[in-house]
N, CA, C and O atoms as a MOPAC input file, in Angstrom:
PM7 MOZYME 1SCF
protein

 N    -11.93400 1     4.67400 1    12.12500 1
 C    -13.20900 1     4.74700 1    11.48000 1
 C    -14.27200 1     4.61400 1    12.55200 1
 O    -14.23500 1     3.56800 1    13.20000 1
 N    -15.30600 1     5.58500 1    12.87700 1
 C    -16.24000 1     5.62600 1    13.66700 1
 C    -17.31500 1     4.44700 1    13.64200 1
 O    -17.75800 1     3.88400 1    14.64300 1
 N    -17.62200 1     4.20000 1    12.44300 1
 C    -18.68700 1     3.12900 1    11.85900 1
 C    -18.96200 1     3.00000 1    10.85700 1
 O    -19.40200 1     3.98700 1    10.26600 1
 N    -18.85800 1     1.85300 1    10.22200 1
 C    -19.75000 1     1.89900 1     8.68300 1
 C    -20.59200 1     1.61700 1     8.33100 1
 O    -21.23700 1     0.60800 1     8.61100 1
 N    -20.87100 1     2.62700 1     7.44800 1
 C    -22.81900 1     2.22100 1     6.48400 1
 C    -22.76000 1     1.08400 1     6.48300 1
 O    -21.68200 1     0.51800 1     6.30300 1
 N    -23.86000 1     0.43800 1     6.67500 1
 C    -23.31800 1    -1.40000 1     6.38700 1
 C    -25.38000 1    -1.76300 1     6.03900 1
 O    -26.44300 1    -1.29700 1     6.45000 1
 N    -25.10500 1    -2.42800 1     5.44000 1
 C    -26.03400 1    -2.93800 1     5.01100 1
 C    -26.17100 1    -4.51600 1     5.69700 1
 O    -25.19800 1    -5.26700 1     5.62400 1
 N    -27.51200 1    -4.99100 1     6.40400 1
 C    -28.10100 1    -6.04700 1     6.52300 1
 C    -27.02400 1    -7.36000 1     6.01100 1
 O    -26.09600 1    -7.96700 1     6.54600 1
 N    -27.63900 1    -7.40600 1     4.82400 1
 C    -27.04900 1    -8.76200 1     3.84900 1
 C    -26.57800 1    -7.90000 1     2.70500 1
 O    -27.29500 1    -7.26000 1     1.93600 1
 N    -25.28100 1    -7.98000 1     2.70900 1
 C    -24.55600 1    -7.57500 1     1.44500 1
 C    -24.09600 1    -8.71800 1     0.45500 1
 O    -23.46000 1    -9.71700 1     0.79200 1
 N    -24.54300 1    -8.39200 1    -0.89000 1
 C    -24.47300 1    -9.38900 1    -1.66600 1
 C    -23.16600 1   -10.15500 1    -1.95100 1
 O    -23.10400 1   -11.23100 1    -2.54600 1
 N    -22.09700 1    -9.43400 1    -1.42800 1
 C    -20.52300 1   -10.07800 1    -1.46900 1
 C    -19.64800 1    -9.33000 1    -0.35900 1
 O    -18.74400 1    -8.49600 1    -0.41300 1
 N    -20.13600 1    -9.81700 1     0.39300 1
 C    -19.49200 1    -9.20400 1     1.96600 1
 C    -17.99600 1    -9.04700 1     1.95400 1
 O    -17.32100 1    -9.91800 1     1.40500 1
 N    -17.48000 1    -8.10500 1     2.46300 1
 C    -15.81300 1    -8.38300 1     2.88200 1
 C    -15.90800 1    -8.53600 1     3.99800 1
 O    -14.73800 1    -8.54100 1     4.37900 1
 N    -16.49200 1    -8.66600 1     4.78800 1
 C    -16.35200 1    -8.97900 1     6.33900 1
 C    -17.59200 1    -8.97700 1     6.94300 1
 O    -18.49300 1    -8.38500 1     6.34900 1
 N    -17.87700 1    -9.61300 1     8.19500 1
 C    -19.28300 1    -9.53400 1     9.57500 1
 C    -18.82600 1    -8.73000 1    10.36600 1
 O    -17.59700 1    -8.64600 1    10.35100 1
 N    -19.58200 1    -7.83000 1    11.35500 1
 C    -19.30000 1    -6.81500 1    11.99100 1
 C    -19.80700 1    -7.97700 1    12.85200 1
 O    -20.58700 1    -8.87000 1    12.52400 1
 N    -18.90900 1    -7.67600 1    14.57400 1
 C    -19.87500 1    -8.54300 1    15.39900 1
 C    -21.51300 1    -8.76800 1    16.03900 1
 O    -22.11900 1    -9.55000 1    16.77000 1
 N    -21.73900 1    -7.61800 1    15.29100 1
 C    -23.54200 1    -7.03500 1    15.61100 1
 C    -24.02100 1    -8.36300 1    14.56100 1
 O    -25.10500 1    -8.87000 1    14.84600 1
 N    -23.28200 1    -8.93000 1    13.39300 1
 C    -23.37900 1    -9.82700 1    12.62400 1
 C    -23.84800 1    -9.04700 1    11.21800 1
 O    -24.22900 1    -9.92400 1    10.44200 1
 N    -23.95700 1    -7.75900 1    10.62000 1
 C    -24.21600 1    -7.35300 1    10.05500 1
 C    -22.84300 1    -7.48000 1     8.87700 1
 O    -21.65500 1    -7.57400 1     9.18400 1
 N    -23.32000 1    -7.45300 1     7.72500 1
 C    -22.11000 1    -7.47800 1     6.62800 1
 C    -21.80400 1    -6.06100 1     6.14100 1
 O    -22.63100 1    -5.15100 1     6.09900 1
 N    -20.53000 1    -5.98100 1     5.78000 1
 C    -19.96000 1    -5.12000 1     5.03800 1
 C    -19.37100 1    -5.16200 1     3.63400 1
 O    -18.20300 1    -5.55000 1     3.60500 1
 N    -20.00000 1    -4.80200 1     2.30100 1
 C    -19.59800 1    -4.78000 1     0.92600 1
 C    -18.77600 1    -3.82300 1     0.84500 1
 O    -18.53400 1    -2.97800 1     1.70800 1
 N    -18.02300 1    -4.00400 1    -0.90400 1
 C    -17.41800 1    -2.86200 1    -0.97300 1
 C    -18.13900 1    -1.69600 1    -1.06300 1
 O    -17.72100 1    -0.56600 1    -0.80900 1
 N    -19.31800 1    -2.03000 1    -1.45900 1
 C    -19.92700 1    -0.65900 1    -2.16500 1
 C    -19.81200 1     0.55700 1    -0.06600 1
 O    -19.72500 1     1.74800 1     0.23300 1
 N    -19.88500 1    -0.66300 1     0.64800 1
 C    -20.07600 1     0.06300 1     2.24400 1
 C    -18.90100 1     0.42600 1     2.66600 1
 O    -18.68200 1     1.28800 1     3.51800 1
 N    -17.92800 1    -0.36900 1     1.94900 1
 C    -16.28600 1     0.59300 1     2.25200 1
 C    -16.07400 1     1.95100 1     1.75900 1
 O    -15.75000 1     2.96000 1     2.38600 1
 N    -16.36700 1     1.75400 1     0.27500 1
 C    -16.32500 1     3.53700 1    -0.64900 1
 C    -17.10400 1     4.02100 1     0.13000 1
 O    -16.42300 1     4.32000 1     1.11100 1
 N    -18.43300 1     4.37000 1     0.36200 1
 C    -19.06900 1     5.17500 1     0.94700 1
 C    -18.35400 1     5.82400 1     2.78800 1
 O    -18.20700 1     6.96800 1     3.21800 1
 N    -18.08500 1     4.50500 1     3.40000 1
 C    -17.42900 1     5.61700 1     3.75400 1
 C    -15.88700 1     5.79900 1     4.09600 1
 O    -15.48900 1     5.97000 1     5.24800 1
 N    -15.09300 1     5.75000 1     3.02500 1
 C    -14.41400 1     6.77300 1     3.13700 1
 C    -14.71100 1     7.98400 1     2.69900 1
 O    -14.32700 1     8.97700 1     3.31800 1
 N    -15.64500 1     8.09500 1     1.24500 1
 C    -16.00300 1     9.11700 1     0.63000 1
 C    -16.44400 1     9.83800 1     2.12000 1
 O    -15.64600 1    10.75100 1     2.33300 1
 N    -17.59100 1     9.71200 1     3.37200 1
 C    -18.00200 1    10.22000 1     4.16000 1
 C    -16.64000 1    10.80400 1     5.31900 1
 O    -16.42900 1    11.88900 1     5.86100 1
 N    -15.98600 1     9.59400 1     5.33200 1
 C    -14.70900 1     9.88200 1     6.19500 1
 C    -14.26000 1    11.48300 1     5.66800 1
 O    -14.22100 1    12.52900 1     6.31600 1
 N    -13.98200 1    11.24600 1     4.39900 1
 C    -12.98500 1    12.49500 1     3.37400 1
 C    -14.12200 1    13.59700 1     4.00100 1
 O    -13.93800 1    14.11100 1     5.10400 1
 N    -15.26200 1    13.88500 1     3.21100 1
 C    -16.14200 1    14.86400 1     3.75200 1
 C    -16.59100 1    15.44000 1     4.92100 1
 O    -17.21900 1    16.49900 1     4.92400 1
 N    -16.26200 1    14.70200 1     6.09900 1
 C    -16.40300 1    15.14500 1     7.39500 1
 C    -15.10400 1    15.77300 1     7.79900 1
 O    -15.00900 1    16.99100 1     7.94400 1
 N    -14.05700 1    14.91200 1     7.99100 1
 C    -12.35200 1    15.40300 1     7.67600 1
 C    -12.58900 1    17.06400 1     7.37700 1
 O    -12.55400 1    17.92200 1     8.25800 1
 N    -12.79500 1    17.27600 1     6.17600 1
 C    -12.98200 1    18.44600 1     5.17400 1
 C    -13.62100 1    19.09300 1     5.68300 1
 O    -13.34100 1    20.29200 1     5.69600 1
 N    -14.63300 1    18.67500 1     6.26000 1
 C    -15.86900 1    19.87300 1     6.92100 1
 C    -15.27900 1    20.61900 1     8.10700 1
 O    -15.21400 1    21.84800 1     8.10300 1
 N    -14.77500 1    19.74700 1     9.30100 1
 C    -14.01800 1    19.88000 1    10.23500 1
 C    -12.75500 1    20.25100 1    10.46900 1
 O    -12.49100 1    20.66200 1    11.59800 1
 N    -11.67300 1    20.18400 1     9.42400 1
 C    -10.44700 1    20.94500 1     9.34300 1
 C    -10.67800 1    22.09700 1     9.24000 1
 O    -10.09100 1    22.83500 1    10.03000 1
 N    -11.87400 1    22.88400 1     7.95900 1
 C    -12.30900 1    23.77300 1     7.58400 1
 C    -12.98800 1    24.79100 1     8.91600 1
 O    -12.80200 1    26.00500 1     8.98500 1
 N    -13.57900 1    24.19800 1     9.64500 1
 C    -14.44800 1    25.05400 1    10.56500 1
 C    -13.40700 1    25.46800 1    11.84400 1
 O    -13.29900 1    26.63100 1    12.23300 1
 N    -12.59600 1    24.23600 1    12.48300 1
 C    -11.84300 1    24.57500 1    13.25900 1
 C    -10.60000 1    25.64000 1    12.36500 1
 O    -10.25700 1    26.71200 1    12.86200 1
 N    -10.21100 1    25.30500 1    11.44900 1
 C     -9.39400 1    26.67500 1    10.84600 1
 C     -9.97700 1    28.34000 1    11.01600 1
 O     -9.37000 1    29.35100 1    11.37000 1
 N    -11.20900 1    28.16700 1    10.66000 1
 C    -12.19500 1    29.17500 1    10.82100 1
 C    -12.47100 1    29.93600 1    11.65300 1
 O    -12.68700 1    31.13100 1    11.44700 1
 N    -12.53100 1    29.14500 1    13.18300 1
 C    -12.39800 1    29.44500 1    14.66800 1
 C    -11.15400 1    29.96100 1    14.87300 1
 O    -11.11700 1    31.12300 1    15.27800 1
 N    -10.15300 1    29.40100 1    14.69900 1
 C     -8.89100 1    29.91000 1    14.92900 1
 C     -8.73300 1    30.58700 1    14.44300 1
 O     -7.89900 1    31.38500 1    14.87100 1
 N     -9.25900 1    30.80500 1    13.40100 1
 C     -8.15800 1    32.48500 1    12.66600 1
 C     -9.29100 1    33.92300 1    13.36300 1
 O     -9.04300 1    35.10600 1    13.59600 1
 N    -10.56400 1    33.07900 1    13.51100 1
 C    -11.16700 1    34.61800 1    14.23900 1
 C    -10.49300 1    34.70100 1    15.97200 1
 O    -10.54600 1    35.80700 1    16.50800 1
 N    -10.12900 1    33.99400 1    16.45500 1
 C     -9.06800 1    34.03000 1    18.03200 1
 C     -7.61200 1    34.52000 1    17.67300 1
 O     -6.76500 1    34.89400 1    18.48400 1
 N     -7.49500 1    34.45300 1    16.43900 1
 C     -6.33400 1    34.72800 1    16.62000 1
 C     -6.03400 1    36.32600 1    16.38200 1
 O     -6.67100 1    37.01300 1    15.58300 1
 N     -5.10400 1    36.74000 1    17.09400 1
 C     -5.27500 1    38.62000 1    17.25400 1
 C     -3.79300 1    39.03400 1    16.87200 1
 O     -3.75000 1    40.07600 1    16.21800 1
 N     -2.29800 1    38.31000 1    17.19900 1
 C     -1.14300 1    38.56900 1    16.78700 1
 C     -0.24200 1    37.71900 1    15.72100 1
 O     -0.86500 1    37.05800 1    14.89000 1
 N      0.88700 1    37.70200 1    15.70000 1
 C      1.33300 1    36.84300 1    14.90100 1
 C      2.01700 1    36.06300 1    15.52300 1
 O      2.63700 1    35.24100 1    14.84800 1
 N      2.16600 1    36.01800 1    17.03400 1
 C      2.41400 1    34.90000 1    17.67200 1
 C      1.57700 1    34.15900 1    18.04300 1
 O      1.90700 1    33.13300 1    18.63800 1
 N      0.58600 1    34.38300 1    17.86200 1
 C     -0.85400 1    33.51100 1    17.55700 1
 C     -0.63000 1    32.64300 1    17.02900 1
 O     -0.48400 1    31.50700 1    17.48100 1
 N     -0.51200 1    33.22100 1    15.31200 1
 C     -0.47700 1    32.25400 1    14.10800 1
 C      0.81500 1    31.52000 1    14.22500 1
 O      0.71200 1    30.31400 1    14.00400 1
 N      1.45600 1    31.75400 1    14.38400 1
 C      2.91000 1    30.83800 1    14.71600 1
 C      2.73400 1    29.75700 1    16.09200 1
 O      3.26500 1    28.67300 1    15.85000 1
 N      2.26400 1    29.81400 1    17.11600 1
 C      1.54700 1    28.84900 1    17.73200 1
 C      0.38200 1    28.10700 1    16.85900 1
 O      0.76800 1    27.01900 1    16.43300 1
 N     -0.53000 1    28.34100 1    16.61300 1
 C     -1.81700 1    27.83200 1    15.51500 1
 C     -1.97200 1    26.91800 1    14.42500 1
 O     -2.68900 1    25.93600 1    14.23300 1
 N     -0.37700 1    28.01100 1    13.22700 1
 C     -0.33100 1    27.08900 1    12.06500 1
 C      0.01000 1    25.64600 1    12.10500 1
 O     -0.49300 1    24.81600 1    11.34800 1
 N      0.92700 1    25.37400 1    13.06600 1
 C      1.23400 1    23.62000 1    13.01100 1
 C      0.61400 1    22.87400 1    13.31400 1
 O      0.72300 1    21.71800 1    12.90700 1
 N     -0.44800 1    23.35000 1    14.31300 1
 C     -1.44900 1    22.22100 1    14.46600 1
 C     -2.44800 1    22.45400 1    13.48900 1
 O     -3.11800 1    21.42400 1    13.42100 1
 N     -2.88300 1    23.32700 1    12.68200 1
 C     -3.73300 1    22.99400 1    11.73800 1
 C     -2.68300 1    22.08300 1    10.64500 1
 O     -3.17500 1    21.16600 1     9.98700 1
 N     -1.18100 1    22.43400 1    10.52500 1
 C     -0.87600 1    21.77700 1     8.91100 1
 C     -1.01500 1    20.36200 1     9.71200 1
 O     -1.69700 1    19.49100 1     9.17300 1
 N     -0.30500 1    20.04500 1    11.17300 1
 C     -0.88400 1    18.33600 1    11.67900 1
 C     -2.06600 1    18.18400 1    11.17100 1
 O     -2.10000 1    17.91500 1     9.97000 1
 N     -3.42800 1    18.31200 1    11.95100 1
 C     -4.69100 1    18.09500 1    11.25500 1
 C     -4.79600 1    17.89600 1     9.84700 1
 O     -5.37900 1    16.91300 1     9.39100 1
 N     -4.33200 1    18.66100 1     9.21900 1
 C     -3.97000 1    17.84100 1     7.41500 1
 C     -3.56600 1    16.86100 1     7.53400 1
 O     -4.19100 1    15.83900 1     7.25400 1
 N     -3.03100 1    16.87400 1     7.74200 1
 C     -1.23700 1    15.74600 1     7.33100 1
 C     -2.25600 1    14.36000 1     7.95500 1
 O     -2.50000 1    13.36400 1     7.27400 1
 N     -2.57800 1    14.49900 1     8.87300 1
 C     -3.27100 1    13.35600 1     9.32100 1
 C     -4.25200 1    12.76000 1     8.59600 1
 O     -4.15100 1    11.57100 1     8.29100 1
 N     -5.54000 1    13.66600 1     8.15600 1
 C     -6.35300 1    13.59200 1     7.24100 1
 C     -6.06600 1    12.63800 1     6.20600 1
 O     -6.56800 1    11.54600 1     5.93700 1
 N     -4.98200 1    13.42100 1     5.60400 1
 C     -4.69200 1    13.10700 1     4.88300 1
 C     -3.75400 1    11.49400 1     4.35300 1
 O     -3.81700 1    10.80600 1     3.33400 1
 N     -2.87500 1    11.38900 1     5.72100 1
 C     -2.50000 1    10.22000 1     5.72300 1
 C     -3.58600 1     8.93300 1     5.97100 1
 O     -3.36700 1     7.77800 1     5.60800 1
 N     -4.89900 1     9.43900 1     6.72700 1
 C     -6.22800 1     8.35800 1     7.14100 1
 C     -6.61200 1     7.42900 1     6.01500 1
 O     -6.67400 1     6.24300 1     5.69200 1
 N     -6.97500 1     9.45700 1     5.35000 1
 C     -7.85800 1     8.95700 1     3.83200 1
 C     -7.05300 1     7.72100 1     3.05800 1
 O     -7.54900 1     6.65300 1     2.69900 1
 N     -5.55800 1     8.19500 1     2.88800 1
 C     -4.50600 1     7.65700 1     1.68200 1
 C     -4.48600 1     6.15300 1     2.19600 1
 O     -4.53800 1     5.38300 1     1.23800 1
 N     -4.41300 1     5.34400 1     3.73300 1
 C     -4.74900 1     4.18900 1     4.04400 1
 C     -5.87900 1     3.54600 1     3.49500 1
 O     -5.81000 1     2.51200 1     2.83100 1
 N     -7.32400 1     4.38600 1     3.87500 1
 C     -8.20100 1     3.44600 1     3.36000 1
 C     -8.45600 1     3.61600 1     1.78400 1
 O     -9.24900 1     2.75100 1     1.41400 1
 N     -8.10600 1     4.32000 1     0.90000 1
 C     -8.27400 1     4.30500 1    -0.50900 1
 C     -7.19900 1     3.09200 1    -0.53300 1
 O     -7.62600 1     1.93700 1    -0.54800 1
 N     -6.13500 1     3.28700 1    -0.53500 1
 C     -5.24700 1     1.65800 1    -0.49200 1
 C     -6.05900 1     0.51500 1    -0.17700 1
 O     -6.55000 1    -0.10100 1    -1.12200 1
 N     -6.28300 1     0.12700 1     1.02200 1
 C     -6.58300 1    -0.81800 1     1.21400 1
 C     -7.82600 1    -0.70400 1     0.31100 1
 O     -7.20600 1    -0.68000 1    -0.75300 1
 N     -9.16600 1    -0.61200 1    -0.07400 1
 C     -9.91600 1    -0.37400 1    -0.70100 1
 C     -9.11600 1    -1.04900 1    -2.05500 1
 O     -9.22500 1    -2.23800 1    -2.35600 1
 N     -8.47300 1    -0.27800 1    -2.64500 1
 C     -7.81600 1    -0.64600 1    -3.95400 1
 C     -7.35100 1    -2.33400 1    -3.99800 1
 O     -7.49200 1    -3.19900 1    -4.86300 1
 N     -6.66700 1    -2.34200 1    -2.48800 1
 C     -6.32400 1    -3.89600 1    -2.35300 1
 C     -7.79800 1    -4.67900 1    -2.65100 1
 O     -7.87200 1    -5.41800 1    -3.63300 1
 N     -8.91100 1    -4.49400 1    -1.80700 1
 C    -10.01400 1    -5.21100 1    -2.28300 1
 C    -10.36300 1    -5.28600 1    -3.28900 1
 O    -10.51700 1    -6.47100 1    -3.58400 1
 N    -10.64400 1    -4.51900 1    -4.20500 1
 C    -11.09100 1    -4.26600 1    -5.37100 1
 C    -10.25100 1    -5.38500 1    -6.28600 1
 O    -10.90200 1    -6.17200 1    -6.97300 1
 N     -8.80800 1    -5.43800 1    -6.28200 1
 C     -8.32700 1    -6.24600 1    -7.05400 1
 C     -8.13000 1    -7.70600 1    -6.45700 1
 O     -7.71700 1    -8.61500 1    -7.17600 1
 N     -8.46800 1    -7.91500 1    -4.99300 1
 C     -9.00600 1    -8.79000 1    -4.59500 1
 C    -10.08400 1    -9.66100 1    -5.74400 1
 O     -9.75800 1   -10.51500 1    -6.56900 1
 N    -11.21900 1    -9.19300 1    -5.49900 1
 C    -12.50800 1    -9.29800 1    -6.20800 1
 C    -12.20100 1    -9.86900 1    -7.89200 1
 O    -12.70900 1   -10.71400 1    -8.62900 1
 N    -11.16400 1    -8.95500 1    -7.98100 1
 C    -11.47700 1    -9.06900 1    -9.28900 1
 C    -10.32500 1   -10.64700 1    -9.90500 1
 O    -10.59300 1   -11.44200 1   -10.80600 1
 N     -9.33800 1   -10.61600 1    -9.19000 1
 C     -9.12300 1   -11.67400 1    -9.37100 1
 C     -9.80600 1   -12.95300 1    -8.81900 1
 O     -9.29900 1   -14.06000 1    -8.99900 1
 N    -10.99100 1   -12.77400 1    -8.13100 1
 C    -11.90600 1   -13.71700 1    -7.63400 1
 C    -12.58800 1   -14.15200 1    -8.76900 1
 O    -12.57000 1   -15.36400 1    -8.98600 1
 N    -13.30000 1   -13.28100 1    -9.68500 1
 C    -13.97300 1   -13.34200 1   -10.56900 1
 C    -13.52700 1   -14.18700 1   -11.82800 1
 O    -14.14600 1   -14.90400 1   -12.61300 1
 N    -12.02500 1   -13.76500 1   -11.68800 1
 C    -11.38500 1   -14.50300 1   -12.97400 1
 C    -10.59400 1   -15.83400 1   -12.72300 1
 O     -9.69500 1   -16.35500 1   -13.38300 1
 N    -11.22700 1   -16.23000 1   -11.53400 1
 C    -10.70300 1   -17.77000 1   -10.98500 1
 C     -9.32000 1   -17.76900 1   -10.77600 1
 O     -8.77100 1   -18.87000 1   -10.82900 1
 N     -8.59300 1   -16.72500 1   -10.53800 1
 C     -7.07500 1   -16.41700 1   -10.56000 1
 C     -6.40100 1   -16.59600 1    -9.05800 1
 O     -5.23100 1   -16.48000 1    -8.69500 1
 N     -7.56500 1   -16.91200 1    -8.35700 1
 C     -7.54900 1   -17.23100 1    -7.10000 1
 C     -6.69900 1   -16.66000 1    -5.57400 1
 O     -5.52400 1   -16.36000 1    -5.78600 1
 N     -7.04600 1   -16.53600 1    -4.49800 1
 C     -6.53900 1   -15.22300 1    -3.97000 1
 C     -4.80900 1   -15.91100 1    -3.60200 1
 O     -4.19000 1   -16.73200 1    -2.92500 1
 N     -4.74600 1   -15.35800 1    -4.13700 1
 C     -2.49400 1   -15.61700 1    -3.73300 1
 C     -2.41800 1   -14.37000 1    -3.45900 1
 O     -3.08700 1   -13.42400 1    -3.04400 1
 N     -0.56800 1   -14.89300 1    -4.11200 1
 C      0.18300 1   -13.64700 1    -3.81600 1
 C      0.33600 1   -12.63600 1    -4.45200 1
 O      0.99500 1   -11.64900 1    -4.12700 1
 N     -0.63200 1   -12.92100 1    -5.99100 1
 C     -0.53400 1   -12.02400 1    -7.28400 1
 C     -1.75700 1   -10.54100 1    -6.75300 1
 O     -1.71100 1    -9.42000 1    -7.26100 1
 N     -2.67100 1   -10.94500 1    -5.72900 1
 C     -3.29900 1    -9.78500 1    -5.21400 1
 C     -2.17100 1    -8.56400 1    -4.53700 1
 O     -2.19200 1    -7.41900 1    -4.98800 1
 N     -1.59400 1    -8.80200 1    -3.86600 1
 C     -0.82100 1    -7.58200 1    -3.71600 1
 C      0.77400 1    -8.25100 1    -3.03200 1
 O      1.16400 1    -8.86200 1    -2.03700 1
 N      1.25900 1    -7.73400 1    -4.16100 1
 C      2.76200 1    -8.15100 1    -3.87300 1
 C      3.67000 1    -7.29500 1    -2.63000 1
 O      3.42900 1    -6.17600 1    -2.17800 1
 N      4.72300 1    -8.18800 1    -2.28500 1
 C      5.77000 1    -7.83900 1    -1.40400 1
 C      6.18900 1    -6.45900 1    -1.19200 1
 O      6.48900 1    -6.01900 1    -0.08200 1
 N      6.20600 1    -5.71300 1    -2.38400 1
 C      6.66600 1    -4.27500 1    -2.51500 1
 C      4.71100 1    -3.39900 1    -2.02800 1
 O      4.64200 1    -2.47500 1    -1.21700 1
 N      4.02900 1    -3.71200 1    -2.40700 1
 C      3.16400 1    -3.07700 1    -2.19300 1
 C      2.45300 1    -3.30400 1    -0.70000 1
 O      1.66200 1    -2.47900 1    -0.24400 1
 N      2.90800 1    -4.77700 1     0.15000 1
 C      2.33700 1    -4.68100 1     1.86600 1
 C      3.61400 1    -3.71800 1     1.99300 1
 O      3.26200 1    -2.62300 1     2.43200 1
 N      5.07100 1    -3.80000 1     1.72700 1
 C      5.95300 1    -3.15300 1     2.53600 1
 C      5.26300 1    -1.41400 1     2.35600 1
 O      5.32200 1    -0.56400 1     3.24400 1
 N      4.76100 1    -1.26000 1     1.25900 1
 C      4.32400 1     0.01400 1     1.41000 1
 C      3.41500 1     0.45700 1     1.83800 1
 O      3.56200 1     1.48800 1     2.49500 1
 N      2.11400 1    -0.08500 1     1.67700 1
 C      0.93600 1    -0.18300 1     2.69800 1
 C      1.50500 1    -0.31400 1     4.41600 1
 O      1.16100 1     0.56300 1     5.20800 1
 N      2.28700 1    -1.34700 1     4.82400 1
 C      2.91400 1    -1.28900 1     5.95600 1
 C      3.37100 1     0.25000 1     6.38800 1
 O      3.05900 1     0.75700 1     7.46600 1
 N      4.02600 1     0.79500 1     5.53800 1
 C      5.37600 1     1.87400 1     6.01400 1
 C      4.03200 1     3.32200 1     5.46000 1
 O      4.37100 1     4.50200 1     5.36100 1
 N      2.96100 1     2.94800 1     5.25400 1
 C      1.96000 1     4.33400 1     5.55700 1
 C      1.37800 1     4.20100 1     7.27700 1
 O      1.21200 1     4.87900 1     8.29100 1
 N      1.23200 1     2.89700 1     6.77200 1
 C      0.26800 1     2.84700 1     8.45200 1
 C      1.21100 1     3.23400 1     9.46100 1
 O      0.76200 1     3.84600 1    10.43100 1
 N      2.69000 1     2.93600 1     9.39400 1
 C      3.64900 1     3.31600 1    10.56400 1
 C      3.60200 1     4.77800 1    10.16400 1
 O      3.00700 1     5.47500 1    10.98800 1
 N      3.95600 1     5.25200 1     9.38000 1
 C      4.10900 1     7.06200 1     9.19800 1
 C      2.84700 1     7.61100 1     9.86100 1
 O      2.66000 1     8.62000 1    10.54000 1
 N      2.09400 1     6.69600 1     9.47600 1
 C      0.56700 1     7.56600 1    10.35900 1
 C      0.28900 1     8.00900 1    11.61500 1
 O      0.03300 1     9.12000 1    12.07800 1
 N      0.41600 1     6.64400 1    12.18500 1
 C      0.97900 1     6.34600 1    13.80200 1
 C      1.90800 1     7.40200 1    14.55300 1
 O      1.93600 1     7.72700 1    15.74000 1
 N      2.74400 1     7.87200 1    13.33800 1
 C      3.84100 1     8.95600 1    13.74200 1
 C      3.28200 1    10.53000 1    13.77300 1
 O      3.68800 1    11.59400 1    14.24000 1
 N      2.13900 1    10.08400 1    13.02200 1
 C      1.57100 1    11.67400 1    12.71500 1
 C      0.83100 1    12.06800 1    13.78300 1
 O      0.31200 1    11.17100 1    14.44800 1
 N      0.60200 1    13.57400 1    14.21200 1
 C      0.27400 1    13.76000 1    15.88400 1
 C     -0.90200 1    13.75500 1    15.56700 1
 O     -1.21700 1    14.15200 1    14.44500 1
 N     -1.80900 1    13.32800 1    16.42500 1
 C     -3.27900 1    13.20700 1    16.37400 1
 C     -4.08500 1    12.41400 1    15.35500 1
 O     -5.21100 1    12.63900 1    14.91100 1
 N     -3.01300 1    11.18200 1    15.03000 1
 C     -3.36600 1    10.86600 1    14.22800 1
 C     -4.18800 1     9.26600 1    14.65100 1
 O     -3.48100 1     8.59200 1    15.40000 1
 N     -5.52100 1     8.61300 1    14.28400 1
 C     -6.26600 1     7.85500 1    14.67500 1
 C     -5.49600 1     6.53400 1    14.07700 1
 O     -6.23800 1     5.56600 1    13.91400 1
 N     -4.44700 1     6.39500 1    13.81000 1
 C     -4.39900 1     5.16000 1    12.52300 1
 C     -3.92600 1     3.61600 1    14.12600 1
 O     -3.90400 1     2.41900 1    13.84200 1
 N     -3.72200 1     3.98800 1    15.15000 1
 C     -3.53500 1     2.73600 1    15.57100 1
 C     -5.03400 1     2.61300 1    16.55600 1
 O     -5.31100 1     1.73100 1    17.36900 1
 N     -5.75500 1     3.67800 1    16.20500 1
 C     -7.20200 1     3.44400 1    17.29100 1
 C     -8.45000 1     2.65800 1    15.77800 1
 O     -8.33900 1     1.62600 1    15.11500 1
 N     -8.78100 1     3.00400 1    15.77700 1
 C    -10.36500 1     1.94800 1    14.82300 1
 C     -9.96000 1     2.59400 1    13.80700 1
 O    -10.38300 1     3.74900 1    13.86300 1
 N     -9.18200 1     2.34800 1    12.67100 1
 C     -8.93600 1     2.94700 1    11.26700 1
 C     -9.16300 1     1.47000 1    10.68300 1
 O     -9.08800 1     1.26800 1     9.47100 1

C-alpha cells in the first residue's frame, strides 16, 4: 500500500501512522476501493500498450503471462486487504457489544487462511504482498 487517506483525528482510529496521524476504518475502505481502481486503471493501459507492440503470435505468447501475473496479483492484493478489513469490521463490532476482543473475532481456521493468502501472494510474481501491503 503506497499511503493512506488518513485523516488528522479519526473518531475510532485503528492505528497512528508515525507522522502521528490516525487511521479509521472509513480510511481503510477508501483505500482499497482506490487501491482496486488504480490496479484496474493500470492493468488496463499496460494491456493496451502491449497489444499495440505486439505484431506476431510469438509476441502474444511471450506477453500473455505476464499480463494474466499482473491479475493474479491484483487480485490476490485486493482479496488480502478486503479480509483483513472484514477482520476489523467484526473487530468493532464486537467492541460495541462488550463481547470483548478474544478469540471469537477471528478464529483459528480463518488466521490459517488469512495466513495461507498472504503466503500464496508472496508466491505470486510481482507481487507487493511482503513490501508495504
Amino acid at each position: 500500500m503506497k499511503s493512506i487517506t488518513k485523516s488528522k483525528k479519526s473518531s475510532n482510529p485503528l492505528f497512528t501512522l508515525d507522522n502521528g496521524d490516525e487511521v479509521g476504518f472509513d480510511d481503510l475502505l477508501k483505500k482499497i476501493y482506490t487501491n482496486s481502481e488504480e490496479k484496474n486503471h493500470n492493468i488496463t493501459a499496460t494491456a493496451q500498450r502491449i497489444m499495440s507492440l505486439t505484431k506476431t503470435l510469438n509476441d502474444m505468447v511471450v506477453m500473455m503471462p505476464i499480463l494474466v501475473d499482473m491479475q493474479k496479483c491484483a487480485v490476490a492484493n485486493d482479496d488480502m486487504l478486503v479480509k483483513m478489513a472484514a477482520i476489523v469490521q467484526r473487530a468493532q463490532t464486537a467492541k460495541t457489544k462488550d463481547a470483548g476482543l478474544d478469540e471469537s473475532i477471528i478464529s483459528a481456521e480463518e488466521r490459517k487462511m488469512l495466513m495461507d493468502s498472504v503466503r500464496e501472494a508472496k508466491n505470486v510474481p510481482g507481487s507487493s504482498a511482503g513490501e508495504d501491503t
